[in-house]
N, CA, C and O atoms as CSV, one atom per row, in Angstrom:
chain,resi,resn,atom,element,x,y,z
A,1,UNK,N,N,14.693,11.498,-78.349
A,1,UNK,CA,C,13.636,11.522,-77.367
A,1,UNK,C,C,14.208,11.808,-75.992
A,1,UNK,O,O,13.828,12.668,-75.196
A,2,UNK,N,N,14.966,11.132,-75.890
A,2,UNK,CA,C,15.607,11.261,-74.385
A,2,UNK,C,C,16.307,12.506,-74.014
A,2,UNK,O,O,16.656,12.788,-72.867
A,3,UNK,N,N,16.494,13.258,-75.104
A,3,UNK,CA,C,17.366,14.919,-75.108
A,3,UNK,C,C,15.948,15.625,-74.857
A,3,UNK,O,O,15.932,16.437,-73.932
A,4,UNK,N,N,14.912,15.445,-75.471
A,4,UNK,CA,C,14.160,16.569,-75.316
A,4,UNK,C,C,13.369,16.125,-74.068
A,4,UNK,O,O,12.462,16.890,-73.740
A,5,UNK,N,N,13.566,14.955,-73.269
A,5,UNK,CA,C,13.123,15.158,-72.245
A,5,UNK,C,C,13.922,15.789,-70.689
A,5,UNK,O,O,13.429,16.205,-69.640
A,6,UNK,N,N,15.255,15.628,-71.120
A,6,UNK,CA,C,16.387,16.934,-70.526
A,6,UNK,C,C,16.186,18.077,-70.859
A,6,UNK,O,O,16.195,18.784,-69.851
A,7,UNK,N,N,15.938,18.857,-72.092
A,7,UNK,CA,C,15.517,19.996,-72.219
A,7,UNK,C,C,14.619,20.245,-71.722
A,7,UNK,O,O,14.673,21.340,-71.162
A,8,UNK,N,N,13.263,19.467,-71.582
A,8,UNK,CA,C,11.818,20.101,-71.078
A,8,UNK,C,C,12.065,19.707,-69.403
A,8,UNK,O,O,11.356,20.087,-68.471
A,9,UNK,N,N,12.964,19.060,-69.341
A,9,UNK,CA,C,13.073,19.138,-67.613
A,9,UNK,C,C,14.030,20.570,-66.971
A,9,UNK,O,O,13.916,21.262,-65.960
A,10,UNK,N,N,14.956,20.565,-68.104
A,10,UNK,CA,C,15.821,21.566,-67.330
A,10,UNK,C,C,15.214,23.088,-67.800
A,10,UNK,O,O,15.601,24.089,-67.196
A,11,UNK,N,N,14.339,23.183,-68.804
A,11,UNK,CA,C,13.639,24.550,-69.116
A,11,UNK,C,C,12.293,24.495,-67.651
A,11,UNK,O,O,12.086,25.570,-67.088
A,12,UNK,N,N,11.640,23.470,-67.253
A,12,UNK,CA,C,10.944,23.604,-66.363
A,12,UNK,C,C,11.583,24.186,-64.914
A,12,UNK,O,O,11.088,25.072,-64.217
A,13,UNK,N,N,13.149,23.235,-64.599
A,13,UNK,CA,C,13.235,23.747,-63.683
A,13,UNK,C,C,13.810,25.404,-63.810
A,13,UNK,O,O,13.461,26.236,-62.973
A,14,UNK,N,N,14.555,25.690,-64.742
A,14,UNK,CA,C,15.028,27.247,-65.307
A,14,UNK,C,C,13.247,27.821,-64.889
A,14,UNK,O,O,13.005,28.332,-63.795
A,15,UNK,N,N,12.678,27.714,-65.454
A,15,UNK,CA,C,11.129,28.234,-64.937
A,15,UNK,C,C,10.691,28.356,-63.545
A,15,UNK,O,O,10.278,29.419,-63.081
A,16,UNK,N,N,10.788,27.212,-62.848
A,16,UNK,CA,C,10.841,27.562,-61.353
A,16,UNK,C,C,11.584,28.060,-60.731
A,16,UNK,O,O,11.064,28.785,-59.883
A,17,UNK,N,N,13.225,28.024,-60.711
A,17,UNK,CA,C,13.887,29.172,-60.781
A,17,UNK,C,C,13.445,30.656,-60.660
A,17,UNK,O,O,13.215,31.404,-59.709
A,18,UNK,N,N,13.424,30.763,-61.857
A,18,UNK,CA,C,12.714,32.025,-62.106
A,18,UNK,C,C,11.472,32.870,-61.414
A,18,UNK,O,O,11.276,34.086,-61.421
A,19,UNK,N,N,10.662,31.751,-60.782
A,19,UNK,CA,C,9.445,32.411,-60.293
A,19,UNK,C,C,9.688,32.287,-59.025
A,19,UNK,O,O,8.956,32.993,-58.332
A,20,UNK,N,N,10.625,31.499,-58.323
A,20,UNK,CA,C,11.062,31.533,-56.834
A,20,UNK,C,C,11.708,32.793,-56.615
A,20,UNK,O,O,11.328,33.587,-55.755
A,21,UNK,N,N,13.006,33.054,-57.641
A,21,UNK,CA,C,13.393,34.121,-57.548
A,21,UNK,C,C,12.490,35.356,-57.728
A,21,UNK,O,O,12.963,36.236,-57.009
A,22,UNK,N,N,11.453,35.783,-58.339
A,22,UNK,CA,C,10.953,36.255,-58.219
A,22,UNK,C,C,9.650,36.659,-57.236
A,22,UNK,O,O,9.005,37.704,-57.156
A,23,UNK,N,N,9.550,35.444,-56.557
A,23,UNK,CA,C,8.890,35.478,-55.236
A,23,UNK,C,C,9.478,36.000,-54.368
A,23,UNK,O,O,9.018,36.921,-53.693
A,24,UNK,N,N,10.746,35.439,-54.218
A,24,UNK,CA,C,11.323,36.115,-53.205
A,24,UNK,C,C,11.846,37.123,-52.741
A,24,UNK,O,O,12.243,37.849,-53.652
A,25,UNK,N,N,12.066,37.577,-51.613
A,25,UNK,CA,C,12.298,39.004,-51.377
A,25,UNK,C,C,13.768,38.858,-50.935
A,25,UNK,O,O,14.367,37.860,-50.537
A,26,UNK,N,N,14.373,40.704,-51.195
A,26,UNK,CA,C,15.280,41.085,-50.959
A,26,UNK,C,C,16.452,40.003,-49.348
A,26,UNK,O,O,16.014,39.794,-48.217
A,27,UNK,N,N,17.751,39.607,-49.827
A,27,UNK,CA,C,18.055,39.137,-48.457
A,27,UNK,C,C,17.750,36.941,-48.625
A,27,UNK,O,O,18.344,36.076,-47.979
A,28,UNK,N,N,16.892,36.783,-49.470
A,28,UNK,CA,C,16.744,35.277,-49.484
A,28,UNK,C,C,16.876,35.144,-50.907
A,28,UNK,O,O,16.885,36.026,-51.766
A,29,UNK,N,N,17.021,33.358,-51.065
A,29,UNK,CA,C,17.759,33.084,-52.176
A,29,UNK,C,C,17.340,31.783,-51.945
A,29,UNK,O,O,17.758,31.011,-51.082
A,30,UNK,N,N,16.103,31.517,-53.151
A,30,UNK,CA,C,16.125,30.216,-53.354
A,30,UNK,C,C,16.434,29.261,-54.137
A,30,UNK,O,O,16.609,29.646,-55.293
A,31,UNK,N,N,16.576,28.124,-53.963
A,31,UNK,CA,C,17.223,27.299,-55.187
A,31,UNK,C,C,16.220,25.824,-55.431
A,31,UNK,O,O,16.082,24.869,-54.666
A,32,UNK,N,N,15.714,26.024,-56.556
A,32,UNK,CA,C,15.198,24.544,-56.776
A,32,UNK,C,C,15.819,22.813,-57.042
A,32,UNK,O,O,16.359,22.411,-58.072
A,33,UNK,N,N,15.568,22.079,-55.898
A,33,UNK,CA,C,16.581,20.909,-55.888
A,33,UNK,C,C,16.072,19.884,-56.442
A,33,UNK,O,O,16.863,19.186,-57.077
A,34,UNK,N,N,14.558,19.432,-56.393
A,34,UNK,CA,C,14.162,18.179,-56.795
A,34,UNK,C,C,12.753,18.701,-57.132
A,34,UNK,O,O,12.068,19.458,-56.444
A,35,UNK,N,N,12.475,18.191,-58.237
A,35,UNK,CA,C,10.021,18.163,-58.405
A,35,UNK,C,C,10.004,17.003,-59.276
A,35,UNK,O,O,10.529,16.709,-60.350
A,36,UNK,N,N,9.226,16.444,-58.451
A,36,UNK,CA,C,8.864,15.017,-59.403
A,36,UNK,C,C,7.164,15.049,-59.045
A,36,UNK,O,O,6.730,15.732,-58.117
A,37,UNK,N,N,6.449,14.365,-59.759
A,37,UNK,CA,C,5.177,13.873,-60.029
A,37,UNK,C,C,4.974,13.151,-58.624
A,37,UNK,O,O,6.008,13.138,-57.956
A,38,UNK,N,N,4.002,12.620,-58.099
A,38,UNK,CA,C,3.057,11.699,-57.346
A,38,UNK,C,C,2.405,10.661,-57.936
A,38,UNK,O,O,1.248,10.613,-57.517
A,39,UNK,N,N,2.740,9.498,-59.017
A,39,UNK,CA,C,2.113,8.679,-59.698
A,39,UNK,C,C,0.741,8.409,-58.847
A,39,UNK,O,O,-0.320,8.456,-59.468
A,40,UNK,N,N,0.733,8.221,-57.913
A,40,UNK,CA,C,0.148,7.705,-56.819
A,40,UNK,C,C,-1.062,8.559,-56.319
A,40,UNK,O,O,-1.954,8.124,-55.591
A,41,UNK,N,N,-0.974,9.848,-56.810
A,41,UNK,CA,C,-1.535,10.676,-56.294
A,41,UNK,C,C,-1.675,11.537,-57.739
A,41,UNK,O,O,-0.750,12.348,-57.781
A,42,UNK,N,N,-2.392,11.610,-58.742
A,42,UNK,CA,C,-2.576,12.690,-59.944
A,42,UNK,C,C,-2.806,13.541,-59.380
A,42,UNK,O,O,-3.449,13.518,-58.331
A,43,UNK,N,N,-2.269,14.699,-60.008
A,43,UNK,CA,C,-2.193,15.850,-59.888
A,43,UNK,C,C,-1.403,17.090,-58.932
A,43,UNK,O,O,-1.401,18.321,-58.927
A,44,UNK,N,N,-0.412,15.440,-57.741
A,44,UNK,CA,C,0.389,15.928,-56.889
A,44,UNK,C,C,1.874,15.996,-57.333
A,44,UNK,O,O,2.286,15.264,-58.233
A,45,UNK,N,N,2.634,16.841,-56.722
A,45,UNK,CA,C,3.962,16.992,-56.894
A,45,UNK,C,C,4.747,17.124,-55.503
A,45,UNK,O,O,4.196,17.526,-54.478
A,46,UNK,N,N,6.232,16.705,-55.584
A,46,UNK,CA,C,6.556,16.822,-54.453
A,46,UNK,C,C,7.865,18.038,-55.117
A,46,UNK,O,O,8.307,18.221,-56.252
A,47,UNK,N,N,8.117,18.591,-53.964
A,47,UNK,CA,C,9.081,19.666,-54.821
A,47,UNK,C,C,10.277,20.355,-53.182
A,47,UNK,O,O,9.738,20.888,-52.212
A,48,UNK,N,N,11.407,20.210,-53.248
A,48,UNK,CA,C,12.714,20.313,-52.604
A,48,UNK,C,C,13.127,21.370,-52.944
A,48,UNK,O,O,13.462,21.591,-54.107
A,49,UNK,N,N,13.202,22.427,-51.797
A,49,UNK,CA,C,14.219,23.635,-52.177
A,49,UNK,C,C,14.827,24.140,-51.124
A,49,UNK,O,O,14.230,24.028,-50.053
A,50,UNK,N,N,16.140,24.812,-51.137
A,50,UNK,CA,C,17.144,25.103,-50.735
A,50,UNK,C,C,16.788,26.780,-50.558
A,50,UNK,O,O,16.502,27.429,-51.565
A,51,UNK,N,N,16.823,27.380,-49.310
A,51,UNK,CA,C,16.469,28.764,-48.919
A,51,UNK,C,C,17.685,29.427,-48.136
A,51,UNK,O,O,18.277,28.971,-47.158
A,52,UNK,N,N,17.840,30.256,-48.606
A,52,UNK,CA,C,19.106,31.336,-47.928
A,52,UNK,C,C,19.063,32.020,-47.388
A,52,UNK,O,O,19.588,32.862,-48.116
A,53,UNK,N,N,18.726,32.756,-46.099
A,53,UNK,CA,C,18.530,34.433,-45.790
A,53,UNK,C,C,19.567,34.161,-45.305
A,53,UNK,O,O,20.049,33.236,-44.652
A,54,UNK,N,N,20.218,36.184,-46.175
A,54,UNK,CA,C,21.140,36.841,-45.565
A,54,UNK,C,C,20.984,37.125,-44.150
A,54,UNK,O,O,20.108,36.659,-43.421
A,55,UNK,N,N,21.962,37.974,-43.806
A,55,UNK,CA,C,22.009,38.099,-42.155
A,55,UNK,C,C,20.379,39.628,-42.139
A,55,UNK,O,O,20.329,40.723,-42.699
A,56,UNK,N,N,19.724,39.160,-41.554
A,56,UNK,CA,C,18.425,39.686,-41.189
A,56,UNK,C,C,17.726,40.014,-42.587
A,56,UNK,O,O,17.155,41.081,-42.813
A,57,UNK,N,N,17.860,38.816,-43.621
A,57,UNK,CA,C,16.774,38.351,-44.364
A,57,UNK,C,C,15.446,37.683,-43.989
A,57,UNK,O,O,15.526,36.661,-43.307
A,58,UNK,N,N,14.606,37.994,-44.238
A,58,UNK,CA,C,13.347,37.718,-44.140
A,58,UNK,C,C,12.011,37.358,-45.321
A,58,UNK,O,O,12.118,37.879,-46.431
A,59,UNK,N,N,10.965,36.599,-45.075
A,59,UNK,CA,C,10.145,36.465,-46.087
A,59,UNK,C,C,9.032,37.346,-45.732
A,59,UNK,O,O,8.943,37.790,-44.587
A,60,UNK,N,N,7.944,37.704,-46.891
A,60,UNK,CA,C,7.150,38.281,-46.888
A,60,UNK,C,C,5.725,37.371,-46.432
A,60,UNK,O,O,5.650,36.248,-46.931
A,61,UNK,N,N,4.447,37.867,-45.385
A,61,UNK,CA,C,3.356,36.958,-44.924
A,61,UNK,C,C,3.100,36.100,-46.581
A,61,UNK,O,O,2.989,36.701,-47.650
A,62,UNK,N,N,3.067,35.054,-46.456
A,62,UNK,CA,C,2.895,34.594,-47.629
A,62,UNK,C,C,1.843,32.904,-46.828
A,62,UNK,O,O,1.538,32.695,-45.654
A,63,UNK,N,N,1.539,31.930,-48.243
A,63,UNK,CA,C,0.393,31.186,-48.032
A,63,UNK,C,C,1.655,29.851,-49.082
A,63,UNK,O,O,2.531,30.205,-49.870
A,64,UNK,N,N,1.391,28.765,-48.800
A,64,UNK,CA,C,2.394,27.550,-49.839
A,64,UNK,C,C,0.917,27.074,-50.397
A,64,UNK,O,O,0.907,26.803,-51.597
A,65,UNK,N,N,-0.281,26.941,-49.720
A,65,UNK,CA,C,-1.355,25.693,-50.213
A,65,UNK,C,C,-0.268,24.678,-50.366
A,65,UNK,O,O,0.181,24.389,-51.476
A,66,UNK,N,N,0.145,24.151,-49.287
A,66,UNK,CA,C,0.711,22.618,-49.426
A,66,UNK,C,C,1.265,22.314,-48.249
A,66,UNK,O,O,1.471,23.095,-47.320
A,67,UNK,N,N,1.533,21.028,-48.301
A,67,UNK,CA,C,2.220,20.616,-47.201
A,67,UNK,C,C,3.735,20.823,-46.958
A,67,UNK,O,O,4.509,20.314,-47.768
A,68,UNK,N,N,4.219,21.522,-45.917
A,68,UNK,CA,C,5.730,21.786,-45.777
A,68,UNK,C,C,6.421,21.349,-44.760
A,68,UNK,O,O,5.816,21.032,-43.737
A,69,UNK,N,N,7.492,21.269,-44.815
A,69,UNK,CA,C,8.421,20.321,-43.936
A,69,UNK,C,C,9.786,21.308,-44.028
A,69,UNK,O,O,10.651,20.948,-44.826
A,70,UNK,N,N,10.025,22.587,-43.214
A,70,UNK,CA,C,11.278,22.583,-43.247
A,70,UNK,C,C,12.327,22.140,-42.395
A,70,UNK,O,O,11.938,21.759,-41.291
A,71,UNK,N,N,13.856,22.071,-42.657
A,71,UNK,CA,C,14.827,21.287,-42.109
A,71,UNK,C,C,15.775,22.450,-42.323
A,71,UNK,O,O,16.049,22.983,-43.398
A,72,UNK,N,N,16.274,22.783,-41.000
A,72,UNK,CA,C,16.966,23.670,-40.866
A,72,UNK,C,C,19.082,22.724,-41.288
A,72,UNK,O,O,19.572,21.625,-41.030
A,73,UNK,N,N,19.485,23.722,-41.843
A,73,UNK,CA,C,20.933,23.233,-42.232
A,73,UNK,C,C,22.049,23.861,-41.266
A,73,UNK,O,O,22.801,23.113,-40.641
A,74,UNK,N,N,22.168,25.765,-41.122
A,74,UNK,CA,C,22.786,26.588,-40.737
A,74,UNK,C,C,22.308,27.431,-40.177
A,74,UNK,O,O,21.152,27.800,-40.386
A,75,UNK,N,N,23.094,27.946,-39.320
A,75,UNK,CA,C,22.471,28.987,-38.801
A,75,UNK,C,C,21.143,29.170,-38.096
A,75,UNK,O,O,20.566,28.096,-38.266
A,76,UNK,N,N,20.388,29.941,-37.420
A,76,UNK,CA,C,19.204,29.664,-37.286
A,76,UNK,C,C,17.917,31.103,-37.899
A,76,UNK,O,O,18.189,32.295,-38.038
A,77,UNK,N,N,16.739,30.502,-38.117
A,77,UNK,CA,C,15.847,31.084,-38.041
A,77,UNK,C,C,14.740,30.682,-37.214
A,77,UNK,O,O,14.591,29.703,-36.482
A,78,UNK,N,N,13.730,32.007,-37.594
A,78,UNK,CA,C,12.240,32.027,-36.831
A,78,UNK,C,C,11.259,31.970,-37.579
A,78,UNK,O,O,11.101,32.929,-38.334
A,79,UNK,N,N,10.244,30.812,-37.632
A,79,UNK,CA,C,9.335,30.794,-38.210
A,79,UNK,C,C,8.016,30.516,-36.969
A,79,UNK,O,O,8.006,30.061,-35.825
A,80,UNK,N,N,6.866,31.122,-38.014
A,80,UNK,CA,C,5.367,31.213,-36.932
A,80,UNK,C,C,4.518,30.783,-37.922
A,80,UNK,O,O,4.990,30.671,-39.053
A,81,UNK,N,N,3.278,30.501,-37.718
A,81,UNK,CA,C,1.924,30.659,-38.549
A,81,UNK,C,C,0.999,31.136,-37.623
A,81,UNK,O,O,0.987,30.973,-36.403
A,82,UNK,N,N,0.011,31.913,-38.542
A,82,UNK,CA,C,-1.235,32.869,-37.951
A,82,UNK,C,C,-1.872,31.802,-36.615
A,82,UNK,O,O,-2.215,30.635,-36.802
A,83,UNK,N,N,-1.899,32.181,-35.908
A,83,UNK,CA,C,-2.747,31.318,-34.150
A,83,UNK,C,C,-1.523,30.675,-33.834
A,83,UNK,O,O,-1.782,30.130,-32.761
A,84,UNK,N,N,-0.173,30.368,-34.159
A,84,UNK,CA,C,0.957,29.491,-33.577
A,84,UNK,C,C,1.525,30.408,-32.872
A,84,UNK,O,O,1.252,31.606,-32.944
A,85,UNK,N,N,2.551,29.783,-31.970
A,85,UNK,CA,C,3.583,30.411,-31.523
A,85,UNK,C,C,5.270,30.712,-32.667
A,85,UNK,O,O,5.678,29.925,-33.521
A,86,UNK,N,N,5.764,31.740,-32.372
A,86,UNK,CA,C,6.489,31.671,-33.506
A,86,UNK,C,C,8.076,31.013,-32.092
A,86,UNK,O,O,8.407,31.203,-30.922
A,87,UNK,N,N,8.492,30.273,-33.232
A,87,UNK,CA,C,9.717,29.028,-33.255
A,87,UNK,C,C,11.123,29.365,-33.308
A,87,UNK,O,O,11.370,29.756,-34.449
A,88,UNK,N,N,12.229,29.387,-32.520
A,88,UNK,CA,C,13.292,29.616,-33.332
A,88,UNK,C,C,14.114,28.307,-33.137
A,88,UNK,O,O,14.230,27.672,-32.088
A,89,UNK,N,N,14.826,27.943,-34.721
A,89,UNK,CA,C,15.061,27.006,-35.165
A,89,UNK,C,C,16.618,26.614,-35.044
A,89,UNK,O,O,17.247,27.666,-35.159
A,90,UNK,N,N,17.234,25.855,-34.915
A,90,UNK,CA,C,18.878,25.582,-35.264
A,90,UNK,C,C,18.836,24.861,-35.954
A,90,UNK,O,O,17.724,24.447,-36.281
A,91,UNK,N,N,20.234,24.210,-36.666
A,91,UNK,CA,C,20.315,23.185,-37.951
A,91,UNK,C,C,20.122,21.914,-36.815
A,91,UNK,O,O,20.621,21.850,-35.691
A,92,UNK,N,N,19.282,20.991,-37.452
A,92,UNK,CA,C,18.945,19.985,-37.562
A,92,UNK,C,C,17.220,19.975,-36.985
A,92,UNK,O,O,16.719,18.881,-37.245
A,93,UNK,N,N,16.220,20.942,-36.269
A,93,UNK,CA,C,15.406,21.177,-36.312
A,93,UNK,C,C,14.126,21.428,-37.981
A,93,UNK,O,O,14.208,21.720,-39.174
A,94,UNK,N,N,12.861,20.988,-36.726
A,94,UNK,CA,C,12.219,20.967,-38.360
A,94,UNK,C,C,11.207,21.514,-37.760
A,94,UNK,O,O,11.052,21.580,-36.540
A,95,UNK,N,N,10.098,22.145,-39.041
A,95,UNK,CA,C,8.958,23.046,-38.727
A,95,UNK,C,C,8.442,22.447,-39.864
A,95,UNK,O,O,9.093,22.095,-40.848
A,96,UNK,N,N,7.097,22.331,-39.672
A,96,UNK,CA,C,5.365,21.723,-40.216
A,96,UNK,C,C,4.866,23.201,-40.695
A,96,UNK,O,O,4.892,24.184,-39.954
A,97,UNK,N,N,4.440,23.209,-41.951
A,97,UNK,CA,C,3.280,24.378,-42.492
A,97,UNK,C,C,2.547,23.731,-43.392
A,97,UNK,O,O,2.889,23.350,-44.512
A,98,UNK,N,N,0.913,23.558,-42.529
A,98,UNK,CA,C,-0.084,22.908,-43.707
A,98,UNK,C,C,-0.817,23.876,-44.727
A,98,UNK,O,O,-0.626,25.092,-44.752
A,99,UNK,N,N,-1.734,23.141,-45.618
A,99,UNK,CA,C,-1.901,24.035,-46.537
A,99,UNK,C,C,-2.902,25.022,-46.620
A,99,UNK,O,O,-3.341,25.638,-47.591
A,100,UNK,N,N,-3.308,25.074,-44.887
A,100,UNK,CA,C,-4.309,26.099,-44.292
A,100,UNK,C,C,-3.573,27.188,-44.092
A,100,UNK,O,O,-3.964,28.354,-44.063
A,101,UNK,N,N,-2.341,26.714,-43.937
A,101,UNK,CA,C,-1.717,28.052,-42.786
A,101,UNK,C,C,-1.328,28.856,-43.465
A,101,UNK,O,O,-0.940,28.660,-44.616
A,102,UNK,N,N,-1.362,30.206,-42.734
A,102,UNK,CA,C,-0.795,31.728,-43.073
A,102,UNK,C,C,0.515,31.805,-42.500
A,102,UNK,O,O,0.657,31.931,-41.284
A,103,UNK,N,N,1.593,31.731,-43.385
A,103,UNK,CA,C,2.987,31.762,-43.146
A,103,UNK,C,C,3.197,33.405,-42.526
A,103,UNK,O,O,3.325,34.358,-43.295
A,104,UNK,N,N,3.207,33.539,-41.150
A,104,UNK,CA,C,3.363,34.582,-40.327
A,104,UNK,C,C,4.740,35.984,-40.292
A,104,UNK,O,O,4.983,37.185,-40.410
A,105,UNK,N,N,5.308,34.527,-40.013
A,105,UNK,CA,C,6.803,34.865,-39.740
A,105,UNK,C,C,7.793,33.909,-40.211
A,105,UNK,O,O,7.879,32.717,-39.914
A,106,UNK,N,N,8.704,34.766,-41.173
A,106,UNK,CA,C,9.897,33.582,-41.585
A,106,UNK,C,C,11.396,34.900,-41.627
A,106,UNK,O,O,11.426,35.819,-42.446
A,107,UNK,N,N,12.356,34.690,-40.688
A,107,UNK,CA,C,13.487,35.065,-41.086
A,107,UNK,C,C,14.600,34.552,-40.858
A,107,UNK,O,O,14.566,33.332,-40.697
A,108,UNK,N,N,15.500,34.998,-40.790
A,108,UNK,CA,C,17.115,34.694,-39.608
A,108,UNK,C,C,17.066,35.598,-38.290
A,108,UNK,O,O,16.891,36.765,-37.938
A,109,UNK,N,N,17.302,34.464,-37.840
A,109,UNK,CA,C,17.440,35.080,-35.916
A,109,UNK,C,C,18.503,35.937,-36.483
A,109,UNK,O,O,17.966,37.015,-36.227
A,110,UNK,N,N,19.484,36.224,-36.997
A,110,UNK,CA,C,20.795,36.642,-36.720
A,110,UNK,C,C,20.678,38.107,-37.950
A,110,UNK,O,O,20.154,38.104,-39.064
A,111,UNK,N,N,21.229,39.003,-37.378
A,111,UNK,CA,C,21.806,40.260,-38.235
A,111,UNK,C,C,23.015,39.706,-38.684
A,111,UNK,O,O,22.634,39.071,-39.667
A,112,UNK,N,N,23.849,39.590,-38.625
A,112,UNK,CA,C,25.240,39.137,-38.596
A,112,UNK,C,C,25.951,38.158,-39.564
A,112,UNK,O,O,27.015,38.318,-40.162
A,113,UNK,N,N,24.746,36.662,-39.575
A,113,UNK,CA,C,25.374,35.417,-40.088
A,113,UNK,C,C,23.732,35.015,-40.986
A,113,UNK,O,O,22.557,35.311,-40.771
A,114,UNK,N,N,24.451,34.209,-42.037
A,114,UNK,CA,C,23.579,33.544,-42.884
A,114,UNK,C,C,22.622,32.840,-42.366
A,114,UNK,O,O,22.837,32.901,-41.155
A,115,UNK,N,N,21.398,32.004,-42.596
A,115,UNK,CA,C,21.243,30.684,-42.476
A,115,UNK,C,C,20.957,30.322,-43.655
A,115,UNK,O,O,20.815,31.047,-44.640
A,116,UNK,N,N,20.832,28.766,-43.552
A,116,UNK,CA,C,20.262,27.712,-44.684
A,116,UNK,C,C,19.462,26.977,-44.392
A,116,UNK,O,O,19.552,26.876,-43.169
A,117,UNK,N,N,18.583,26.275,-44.789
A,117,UNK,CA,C,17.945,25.615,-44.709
A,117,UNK,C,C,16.919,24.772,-45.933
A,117,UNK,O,O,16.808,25.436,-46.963
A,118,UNK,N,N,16.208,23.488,-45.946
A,118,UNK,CA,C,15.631,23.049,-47.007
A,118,UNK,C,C,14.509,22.660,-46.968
A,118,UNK,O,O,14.333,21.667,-46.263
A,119,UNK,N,N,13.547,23.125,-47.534
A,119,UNK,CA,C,11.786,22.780,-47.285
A,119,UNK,C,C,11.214,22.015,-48.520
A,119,UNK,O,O,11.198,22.330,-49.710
A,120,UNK,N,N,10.722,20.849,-47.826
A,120,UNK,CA,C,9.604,19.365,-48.734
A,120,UNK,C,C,8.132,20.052,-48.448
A,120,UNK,O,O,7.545,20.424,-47.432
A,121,UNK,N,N,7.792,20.031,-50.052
A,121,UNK,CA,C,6.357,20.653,-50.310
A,121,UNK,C,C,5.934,19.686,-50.978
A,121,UNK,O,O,6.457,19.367,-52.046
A,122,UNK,N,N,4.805,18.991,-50.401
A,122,UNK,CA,C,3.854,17.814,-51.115
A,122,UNK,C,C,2.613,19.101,-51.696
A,122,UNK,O,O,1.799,19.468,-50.848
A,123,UNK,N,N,2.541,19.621,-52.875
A,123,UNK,CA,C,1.548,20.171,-53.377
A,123,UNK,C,C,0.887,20.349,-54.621
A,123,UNK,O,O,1.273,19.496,-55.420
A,124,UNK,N,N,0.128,21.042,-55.051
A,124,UNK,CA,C,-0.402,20.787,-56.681
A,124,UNK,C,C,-0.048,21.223,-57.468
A,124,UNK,O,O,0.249,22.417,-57.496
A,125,UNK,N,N,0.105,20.157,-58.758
A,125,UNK,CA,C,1.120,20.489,-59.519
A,125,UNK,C,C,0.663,21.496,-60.226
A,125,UNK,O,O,-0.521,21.657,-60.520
A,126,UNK,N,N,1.752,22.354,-60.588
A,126,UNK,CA,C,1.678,23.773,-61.994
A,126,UNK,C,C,0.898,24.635,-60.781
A,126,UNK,O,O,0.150,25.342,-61.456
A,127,UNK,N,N,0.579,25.072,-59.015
A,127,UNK,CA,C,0.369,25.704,-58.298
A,127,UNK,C,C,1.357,26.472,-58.063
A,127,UNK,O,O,2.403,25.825,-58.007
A,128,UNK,N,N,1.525,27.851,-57.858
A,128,UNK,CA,C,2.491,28.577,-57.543
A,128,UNK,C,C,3.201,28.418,-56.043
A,128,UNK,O,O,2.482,28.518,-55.049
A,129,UNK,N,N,4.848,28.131,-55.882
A,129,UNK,CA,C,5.461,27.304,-54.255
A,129,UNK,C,C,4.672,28.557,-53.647
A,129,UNK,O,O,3.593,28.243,-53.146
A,130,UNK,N,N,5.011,29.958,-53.592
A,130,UNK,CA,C,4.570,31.205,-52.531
A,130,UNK,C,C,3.851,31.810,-53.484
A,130,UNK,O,O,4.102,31.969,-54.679
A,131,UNK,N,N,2.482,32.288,-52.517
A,131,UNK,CA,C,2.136,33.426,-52.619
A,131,UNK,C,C,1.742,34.482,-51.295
A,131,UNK,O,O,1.504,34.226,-50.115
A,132,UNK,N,N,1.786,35.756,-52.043
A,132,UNK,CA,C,2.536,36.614,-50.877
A,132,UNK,C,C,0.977,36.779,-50.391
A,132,UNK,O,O,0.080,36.058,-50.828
A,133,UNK,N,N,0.829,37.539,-49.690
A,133,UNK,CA,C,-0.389,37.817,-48.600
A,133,UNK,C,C,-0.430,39.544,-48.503
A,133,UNK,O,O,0.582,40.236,-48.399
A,134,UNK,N,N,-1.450,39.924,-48.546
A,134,UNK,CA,C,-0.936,41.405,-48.094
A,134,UNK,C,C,-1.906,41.529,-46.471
A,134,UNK,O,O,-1.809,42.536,-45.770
């Protein structure tokens, strides 16, 4: 019992994996760190991931439907939402995206150098983390 609940955890996260990477665009690199349940809350999940843009990597206008919290690690980027001002960030700075907002602008300030950084999404579970916007 206890093996196949390592398998169905680590095939889930291999699954999110997969669809982050496939969300994401050329230049970023995400990595899934933590998703656990919301006992407290059915049907919520909280979910931790680790984001990379290369040097003048960028994301595509995209939407989370959830609550976000990023925490900058390295390097810096710029993030905005539709009616905000857009932000530029250094490591230890943090940026708010609720689950209204139109993710505007997300890249690295820098041509040159990496950043890192890690974003807490309180959102619904089996909901896709990005979707893109055209």
């Amino acid at each position: 019992m206890h093996f196949k609940k390592i398998g169905l955890g680590l095939a889930m996260a291999v699954g999110l994996a997969t669809t982050l990477a496939q969300a994401a665009p050329g230049g970023v690199s995400v990595k899934p760190l933590i998703n656990k349940d919301v006992p407290e809350s059915p049907g919520k999940e909280l979910l931790m991931i680790s984001v990379e843009y290369a040097p003048g990597g960028e994301d595509p206008v995209h939407r989370h439907d959830a609550h976000g919290i990023v925490y900058v690690l390295e390097g810096s980027i710029v993030m905005g939402v539709k009616g905000g001002k857009e932000v530029t960030l250094k490591p230890g700075d943090t940026f708010y995206e609720g689950p209204a907002d139109l993710h505007t602008v997300g890249r690295n300030a820098s041509k040159t150098k990496p950043a890192k950084f890690v974003v807490f999404l309180l959102k619904e579970k089996d909901k896709p983390v990005l979707i893109p916007v055209n």
